[in-house]
N, C-alpha and C positions, 0 to 999 in steps of 0.2 A: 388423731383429730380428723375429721371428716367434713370437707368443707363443701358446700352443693358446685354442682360446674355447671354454671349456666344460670337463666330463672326460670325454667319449665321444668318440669319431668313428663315427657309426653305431652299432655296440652293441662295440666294441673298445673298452676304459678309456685314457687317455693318461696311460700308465706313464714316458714320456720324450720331450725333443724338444733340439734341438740351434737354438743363435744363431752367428750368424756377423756377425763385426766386422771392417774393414779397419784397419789400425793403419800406420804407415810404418815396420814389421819387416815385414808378411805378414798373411794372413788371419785371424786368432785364434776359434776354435771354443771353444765353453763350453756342455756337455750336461751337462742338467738329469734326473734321473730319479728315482722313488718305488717304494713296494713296492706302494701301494693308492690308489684316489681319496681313499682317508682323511688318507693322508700328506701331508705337504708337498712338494715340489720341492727336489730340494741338487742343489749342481753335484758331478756325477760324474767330470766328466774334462775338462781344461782342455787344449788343443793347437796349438799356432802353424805356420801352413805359410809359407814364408818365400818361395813359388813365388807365389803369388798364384793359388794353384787351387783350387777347391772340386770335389770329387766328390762330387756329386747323390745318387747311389744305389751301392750299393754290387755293386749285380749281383743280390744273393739273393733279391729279391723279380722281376724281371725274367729272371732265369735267364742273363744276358748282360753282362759288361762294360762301363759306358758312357764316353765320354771323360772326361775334367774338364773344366773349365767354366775357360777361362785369363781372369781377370780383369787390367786394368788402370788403376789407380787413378789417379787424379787428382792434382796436388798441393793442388788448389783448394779438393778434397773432406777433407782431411786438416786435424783442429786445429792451433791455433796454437799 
């Protein structure tokens, strides 16, 4: 999980950020976002990928499609 430290990055406010959890369905994403550093954090959108893939970036800041990232989990790594 990846949690922001701080409310800046540089002089940009951390308006949102996205956690990624492996579950034995698939990846489970849960993003967090605010209107203002004043706000609190609520989760905005909850989403399950069942491929076990995570895509990094979504292109719009790199101008370019990246692959996804094929993860393969463990059963060792997975609750009891």
């Amino acid at each position: 999980m990846s949690l922001p430290k701080g409310d800046y990055i540089g002089t940009d406010p951390i308006l949102s950020f996205d956690t990624f959890h492996y579950t034995d369905d698939g990846i489970l994403r849960i993003s967090f976002t605010r209107k203002t550093i004043d706000n609190e954090f609520l989760v905005s959108e909850i989403e399950l990928d069942p491929s076990f893939e995570v895509h990094p970036f979504d292109g719009s800041d790199l101008g370019e499609e990246l692959s996804p990232i094929k993860l393969k989990i463990s059963p060792e790594h997975l609750p009891d």
